[in-house]
C-alpha positions as CSV (number, residue, x, y, z in Angstrom):
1,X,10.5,2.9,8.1
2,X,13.9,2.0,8.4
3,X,15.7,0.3,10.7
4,X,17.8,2.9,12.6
5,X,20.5,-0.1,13.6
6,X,20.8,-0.7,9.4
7,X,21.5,2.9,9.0
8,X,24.2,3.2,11.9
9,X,26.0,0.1,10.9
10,X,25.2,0.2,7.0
11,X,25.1,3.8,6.1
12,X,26.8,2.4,2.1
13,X,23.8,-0.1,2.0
14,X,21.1,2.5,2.5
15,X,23.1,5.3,0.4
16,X,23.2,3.5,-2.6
17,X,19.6,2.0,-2.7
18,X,18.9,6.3,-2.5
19,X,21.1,6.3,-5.3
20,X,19.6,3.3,-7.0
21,X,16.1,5.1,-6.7
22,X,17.6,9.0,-7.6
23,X,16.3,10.1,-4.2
24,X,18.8,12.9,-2.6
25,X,18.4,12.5,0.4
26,X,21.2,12.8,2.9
27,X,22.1,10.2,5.7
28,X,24.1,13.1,7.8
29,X,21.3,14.5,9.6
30,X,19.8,11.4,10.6
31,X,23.2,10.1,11.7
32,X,23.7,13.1,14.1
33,X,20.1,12.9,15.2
34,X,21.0,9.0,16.3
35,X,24.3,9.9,18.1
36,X,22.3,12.8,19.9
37,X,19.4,10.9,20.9
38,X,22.0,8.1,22.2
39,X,23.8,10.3,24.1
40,X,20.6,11.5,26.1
41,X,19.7,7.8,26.4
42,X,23.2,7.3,28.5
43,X,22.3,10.6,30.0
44,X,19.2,9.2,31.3
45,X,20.4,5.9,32.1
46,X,23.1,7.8,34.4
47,X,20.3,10.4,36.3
48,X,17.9,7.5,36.6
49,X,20.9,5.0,38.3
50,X,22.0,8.1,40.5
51,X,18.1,8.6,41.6
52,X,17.8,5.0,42.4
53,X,21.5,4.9,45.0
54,X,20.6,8.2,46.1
55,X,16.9,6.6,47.2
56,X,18.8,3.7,48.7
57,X,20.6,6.1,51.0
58,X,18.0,7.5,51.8
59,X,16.0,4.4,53.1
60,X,19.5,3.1,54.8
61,X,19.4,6.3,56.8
62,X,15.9,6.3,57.9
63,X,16.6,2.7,59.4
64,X,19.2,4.0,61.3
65,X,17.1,6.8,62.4
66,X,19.0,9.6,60.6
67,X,18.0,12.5,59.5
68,X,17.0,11.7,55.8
69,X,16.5,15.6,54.6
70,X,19.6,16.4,52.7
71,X,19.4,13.0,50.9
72,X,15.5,13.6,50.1
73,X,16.4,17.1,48.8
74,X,19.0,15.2,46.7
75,X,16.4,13.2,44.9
76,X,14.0,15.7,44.5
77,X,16.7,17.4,42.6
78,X,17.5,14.7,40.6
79,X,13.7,13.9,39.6
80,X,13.6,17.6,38.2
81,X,16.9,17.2,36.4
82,X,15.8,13.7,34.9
83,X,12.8,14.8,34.0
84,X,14.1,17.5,31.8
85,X,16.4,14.9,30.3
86,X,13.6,12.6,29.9
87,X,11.5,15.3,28.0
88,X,14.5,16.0,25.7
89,X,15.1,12.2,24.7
90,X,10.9,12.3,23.9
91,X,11.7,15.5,21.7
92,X,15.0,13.4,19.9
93,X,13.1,10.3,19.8
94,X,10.3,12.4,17.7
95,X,13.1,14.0,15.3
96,X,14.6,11.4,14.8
97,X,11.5,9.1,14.0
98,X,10.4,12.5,11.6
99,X,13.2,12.1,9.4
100,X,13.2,8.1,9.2
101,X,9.4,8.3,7.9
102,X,10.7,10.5,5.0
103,X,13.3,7.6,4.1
104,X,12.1,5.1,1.4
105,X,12.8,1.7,1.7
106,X,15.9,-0.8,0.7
107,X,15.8,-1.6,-2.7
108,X,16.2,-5.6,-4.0
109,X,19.1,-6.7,-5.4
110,X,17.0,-8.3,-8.3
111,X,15.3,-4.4,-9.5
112,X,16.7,-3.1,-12.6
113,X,18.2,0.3,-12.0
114,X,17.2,3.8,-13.7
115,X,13.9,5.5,-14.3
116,X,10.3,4.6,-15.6
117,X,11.9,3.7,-19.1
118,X,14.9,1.1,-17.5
119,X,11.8,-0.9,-16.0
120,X,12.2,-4.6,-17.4
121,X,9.6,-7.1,-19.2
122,X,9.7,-10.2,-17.6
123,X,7.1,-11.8,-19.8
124,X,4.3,-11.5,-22.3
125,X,1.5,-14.1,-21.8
126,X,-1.8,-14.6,-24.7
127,X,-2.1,-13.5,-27.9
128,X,-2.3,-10.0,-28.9
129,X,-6.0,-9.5,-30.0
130,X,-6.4,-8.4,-33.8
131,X,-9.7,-7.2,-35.8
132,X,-11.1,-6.7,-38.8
133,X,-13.2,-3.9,-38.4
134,X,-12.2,-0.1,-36.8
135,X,-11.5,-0.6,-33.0
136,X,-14.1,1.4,-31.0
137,X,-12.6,2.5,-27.4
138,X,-14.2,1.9,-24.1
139,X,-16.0,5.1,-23.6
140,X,-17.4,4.9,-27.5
141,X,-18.5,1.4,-26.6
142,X,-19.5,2.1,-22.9
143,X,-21.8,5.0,-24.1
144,X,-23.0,3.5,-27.0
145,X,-24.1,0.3,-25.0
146,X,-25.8,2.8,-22.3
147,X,-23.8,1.0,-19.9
148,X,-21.0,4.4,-18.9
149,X,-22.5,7.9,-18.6
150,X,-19.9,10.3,-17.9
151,X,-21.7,13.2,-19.0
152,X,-24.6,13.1,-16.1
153,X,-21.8,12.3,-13.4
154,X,-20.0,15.4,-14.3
155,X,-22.9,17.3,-13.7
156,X,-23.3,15.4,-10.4
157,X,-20.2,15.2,-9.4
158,X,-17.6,17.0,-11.4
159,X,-14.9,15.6,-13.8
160,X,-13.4,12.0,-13.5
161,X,-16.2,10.5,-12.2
162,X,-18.8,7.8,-14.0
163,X,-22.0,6.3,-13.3
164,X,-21.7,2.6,-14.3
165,X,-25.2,1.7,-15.2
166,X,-27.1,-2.0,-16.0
167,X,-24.7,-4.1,-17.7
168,X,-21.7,-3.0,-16.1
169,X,-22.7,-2.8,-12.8
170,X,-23.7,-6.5,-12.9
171,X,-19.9,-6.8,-14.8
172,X,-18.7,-5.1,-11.5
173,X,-20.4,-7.2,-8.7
174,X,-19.4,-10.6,-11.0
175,X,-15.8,-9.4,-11.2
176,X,-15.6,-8.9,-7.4
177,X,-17.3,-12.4,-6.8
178,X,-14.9,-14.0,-9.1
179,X,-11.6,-12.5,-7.6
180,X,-13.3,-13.6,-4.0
181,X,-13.8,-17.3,-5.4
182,X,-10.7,-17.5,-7.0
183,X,-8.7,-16.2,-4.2
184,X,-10.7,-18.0,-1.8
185,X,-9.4,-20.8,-2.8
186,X,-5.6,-20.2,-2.6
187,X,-5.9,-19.1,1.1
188,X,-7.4,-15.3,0.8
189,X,-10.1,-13.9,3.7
190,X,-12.7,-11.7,2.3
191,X,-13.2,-8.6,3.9
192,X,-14.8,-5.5,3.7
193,X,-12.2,-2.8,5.4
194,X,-13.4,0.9,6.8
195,X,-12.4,3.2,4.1
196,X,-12.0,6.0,6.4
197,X,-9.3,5.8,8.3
198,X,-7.1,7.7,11.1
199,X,-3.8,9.3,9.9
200,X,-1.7,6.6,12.0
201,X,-2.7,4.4,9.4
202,X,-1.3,6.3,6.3
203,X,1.5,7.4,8.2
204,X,1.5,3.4,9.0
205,X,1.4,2.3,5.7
206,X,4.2,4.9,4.0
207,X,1.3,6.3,2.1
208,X,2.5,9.6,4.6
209,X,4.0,12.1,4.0
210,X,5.0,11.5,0.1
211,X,0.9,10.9,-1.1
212,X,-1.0,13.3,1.1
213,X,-1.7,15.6,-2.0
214,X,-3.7,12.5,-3.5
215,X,-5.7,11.9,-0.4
216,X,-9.5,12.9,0.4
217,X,-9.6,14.5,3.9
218,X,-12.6,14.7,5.7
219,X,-11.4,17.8,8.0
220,X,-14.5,17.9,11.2
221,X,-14.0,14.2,12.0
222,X,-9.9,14.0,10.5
223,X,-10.4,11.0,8.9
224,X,-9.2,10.3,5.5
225,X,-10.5,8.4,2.9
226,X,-8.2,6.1,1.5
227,X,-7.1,5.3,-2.5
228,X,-6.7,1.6,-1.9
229,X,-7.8,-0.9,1.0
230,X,-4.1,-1.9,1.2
231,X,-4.2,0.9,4.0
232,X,-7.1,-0.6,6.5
233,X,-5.4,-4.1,5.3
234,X,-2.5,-3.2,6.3
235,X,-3.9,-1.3,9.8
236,X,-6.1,-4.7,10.7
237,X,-2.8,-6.0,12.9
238,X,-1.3,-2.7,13.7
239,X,0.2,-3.3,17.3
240,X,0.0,-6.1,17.7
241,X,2.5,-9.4,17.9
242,X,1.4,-11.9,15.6
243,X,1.9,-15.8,15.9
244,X,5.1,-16.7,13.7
245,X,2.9,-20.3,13.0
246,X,-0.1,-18.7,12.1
247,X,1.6,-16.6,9.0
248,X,1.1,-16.1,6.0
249,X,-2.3,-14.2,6.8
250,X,-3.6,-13.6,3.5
251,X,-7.0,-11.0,3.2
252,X,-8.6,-10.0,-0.3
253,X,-10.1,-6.6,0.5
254,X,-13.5,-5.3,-1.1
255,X,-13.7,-1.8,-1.4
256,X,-14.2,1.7,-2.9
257,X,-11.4,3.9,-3.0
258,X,-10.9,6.9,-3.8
259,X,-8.0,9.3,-5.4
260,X,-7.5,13.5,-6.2
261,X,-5.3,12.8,-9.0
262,X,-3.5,15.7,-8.0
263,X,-1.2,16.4,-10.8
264,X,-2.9,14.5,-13.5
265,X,-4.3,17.5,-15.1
266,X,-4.2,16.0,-19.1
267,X,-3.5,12.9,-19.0
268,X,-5.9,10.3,-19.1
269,X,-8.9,12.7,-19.1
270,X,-10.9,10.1,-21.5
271,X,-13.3,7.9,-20.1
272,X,-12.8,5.9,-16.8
273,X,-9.2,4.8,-16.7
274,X,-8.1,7.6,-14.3
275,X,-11.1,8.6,-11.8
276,X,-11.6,9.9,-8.6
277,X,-13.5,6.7,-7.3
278,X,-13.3,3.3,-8.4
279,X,-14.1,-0.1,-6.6
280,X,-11.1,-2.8,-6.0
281,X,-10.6,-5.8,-4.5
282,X,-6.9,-5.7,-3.1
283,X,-4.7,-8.5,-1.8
284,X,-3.1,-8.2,1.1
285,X,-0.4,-10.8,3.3
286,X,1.4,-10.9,6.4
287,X,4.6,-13.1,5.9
288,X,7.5,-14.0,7.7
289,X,10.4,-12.6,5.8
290,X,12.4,-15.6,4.6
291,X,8.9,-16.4,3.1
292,X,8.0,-12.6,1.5
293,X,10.2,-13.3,-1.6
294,X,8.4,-16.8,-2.4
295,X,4.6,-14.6,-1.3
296,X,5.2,-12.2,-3.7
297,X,5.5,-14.4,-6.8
298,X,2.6,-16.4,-5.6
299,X,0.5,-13.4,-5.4
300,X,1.5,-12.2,-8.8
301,X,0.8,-15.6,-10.1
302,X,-3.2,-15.0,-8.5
303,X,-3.4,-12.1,-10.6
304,X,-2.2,-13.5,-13.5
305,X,-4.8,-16.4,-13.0
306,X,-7.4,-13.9,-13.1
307,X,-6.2,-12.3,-16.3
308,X,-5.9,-15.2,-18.2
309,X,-9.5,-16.3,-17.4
310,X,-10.6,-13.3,-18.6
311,X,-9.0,-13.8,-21.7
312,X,-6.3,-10.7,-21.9
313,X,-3.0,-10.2,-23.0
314,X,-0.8,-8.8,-20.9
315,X,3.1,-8.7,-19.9
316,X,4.3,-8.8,-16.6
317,X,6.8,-5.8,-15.5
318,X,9.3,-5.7,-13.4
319,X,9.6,-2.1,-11.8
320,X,12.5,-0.2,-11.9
321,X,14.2,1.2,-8.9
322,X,13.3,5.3,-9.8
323,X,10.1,4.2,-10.1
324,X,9.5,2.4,-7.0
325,X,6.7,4.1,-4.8
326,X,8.7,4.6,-1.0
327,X,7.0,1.4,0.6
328,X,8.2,-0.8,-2.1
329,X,11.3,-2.6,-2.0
330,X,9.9,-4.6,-5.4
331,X,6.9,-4.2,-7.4
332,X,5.7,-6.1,-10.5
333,X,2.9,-4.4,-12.9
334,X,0.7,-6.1,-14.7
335,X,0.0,-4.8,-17.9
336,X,-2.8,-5.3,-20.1
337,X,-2.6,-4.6,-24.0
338,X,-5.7,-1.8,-24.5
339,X,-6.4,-1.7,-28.9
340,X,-7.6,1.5,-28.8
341,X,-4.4,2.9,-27.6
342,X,-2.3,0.4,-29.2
343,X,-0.1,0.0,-25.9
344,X,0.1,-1.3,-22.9
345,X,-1.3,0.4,-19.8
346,X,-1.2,-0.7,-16.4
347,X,-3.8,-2.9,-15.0
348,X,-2.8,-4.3,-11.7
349,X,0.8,-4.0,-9.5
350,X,1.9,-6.0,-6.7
351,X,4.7,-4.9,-4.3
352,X,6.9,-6.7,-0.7
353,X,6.9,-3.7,1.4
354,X,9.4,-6.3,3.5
355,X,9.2,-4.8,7.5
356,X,9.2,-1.1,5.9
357,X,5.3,-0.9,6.9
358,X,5.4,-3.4,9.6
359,X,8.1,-1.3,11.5
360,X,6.1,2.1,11.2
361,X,2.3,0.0,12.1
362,X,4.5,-1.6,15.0
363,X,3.4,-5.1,14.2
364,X,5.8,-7.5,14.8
365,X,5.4,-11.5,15.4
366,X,6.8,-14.0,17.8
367,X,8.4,-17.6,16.8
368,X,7.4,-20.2,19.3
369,X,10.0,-20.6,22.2
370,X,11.3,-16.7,21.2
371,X,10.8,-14.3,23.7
372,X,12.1,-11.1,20.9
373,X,9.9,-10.6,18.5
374,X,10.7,-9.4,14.4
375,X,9.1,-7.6,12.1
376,X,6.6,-9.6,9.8
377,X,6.9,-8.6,5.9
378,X,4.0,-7.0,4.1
379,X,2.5,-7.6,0.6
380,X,-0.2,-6.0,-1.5
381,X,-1.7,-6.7,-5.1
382,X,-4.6,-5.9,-6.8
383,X,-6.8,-8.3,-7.5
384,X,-9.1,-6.7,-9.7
385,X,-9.5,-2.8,-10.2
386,X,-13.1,-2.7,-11.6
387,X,-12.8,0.7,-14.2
388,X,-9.3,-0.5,-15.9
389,X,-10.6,-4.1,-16.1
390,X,-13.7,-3.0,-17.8
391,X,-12.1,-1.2,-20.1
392,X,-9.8,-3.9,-20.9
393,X,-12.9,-6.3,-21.2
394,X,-14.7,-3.8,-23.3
395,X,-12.1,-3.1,-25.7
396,X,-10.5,-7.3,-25.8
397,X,-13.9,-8.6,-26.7
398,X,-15.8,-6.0,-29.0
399,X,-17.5,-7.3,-31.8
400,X,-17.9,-6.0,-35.3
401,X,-21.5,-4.9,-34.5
402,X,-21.1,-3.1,-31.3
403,X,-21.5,-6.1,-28.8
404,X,-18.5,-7.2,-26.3
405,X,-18.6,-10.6,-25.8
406,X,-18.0,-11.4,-21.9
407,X,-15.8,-14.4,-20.7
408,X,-17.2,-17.3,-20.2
409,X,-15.7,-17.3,-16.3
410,X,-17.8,-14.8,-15.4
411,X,-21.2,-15.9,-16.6
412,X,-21.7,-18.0,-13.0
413,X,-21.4,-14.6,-11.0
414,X,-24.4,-13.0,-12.9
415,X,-22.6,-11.3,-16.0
416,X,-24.2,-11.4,-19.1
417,X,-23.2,-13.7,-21.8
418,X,-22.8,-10.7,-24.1
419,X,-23.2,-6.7,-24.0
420,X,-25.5,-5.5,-27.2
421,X,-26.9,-2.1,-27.3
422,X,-30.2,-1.7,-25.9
423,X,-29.4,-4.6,-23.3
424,X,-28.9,-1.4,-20.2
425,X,-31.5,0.4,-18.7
426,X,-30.9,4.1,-18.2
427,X,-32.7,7.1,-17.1
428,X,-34.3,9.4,-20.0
């Protein structure tokens, strides 16, 4: 959420960030809401001042043994009339907060402008993998390695969902335990995050009101189940004041998540690329914000660690400003170069949500010898998202003969050496 101050003072700023993103949204309404909500503050302040010298009186009376009745009926009147006033700033406060949620935030300076195609390549890193045989794609190898059945989890489930069996569930656990080592070690805490949460905590994280078509409700117990741990991440230090010292916290979050795809009727339908569940393990930090700039390059740079141990080529993306989710006020994509679709499709992002979620989760910090507080910035990445890093594994390092050949990296954290048909175990 915005900062209502930054619109009031800097309407141009925020006006041409909408502009920059080809959001229409108007600044007028929220504008008038402010100056009415304002005015009903000074309206209070007035009511609650008179109340206050009118209650004076009244005691200066009663020690000079006065009768204390008209001045008593006076304040009772004035509680009534306050109280209305004080019910109407609660109804202002809430439009006005109802149409600051709906704003997405400030663009940086440094994000190319235009849509999905103006987004800009920063880099290419490793070499793009050739072969001398016909490429097979993930769900041909998957399948024929007995390793992805999505035939039996459409029958159990329904369509875009996959059981990952033998050899690629151990794949799955050993990717997890190397994106816990590896971020370990450059300051992450593990955690395992609820993945049910309570709507404060999409509304929180901006993931409400402009993704609540692509979330899972569970309607008896209204809890919602979320499409990336960023959200329960992100919720761990809602309201409360954190330590200006103790920052960056860093956490790497373990979890299943889960997504409708509303909308994505055609388009990646094949194999496991876009499903309705999928495990992750997400990076999340709380910075302060002359730090979030420097945070978010670091945290790119774990992912690109990761990918480069793995032994994929991939270019890093710099996302343009019409294609910037709401929270975002800069995002980098990762993407990986997949040879059956001779292309390259996203495999991890990483975005500084500066105070945008902070200031809706209420979670500022405190520098030492400050009594005000400021809003910490946020960051997320994705570590690892298990289905789109198998199939970038499984189509990188096929082999002639059917086999994928699994990094080296990962043979510590119980992967196989190599994948070879017959290897998986799977029900008759």
């Amino acid at each position: 959420m915005l900062d209502i101050r930054l619109i009031r003072d800097h309407p141009e700023l925020v006006e041409r960030s909408l502009a920059r993103r080809q959001d229409e949204a108007s600044l007028e309404s929220i504008i008038a809401a402010d100056e009415a909500r304002r005015e009903l503050v000074q309206r209070v302040d007035e009511l609650r001042a008179e109340r206050n010298e009118a209650s004076r009186r009244i005691g200066e009376a009663k020690r000079r043994g006065d009768d204390a009745e008209e001045q008593m009926q006076a304040v009772r009147e004035l509680g009534e009339t306050l109280a209305a006033a004080e019910h109407e700033l609660r109804e202002a406060d809430a439009r006005l907060e109802a149409q600051l949620v709906q704003l997405p935030n400030i663009v940086a300076d440094d994000v190319p402008d235009g849509g999905e195609e103006a987004s800009a390549e920063l880099r290419s890193v490793g070499q793009q993998p050739t072969f001398d045989f016909d490429v097979r794609d993930h769900l041909d190898l998957g399948t024929s390695l007995g390793i992805i059945d999505m035939e039996r989890a459409a029958r159990t489930s329904g369509s875009r969902f996959a059981y990952l069996l033998g050899d690629a569930a151990r794949l799955q656990y050993a990717l997890v335990q190397l994106a816990l080592d590896r971020l370990g070690s450059r300051g992450f805490i593990p955690v395992v995050p609820p993945v049910l949460v309570r709507e404060e905590a999409m509304w929180g994280t901006g993931f409400f009101p402009t993704d609540r078509n692509q979330i899972y409700r569970t309607e008896l117990d209204e809890l919602y189940l979320v499409g990336t741990s960023e959200v329960p991440l992100a919720a761990l230090h809602m309201e409360e004041i954190l330590d200006a010292d103790e920052l960056p916290l860093r956490y790497a979050g373990v979890s299943s998540c889960f997504r409708r795809e509303a909308g994505a009727a055609g388009k990646d339908t094949r194999g496991i690329f876009r499903v309705h569940q999928f495990d992750k393990v997400e990076m999340f930090s709380f910075t302060r914000p002359e730090d979030s700039a420097d945070e978010h390059e670091f945290m790119v740079s774990c992912e690109e660690q990761l990918l480069g141990e793995l032994g994929l080529h991939y270019r890093v993306i710099n996302i343009a400003a019409g294609d910037l989710g709401a929270s975002a006020a800069k995002k980098y994509d990762l993407e990986a170069w997949l040879p059956s679709q001779e292309r390259y499709r996203e495999l991890t992002s990483c975005s500084n949500c500066t105070d945008y979620q902070a200031r809706r989760l209420r979670a500022p910090m405190r520098r030492a010898g400050e009594k005000q507080t400021e809003f910490v910035h946020t960051l997320n990445g994705t570590a690892i998202a298990i289905g789109r890093m198998l199939i970038a594994l499984l189509e990188t390092h096929q082999q002639a003969d059917g086999s994928v050949a699994v990094p080296e990296c990962l043979h510590a954290f119980g992967a196989p050496t190599v994948l070879a048909p017959g290897a998986a175990v799977t029900a008759g």
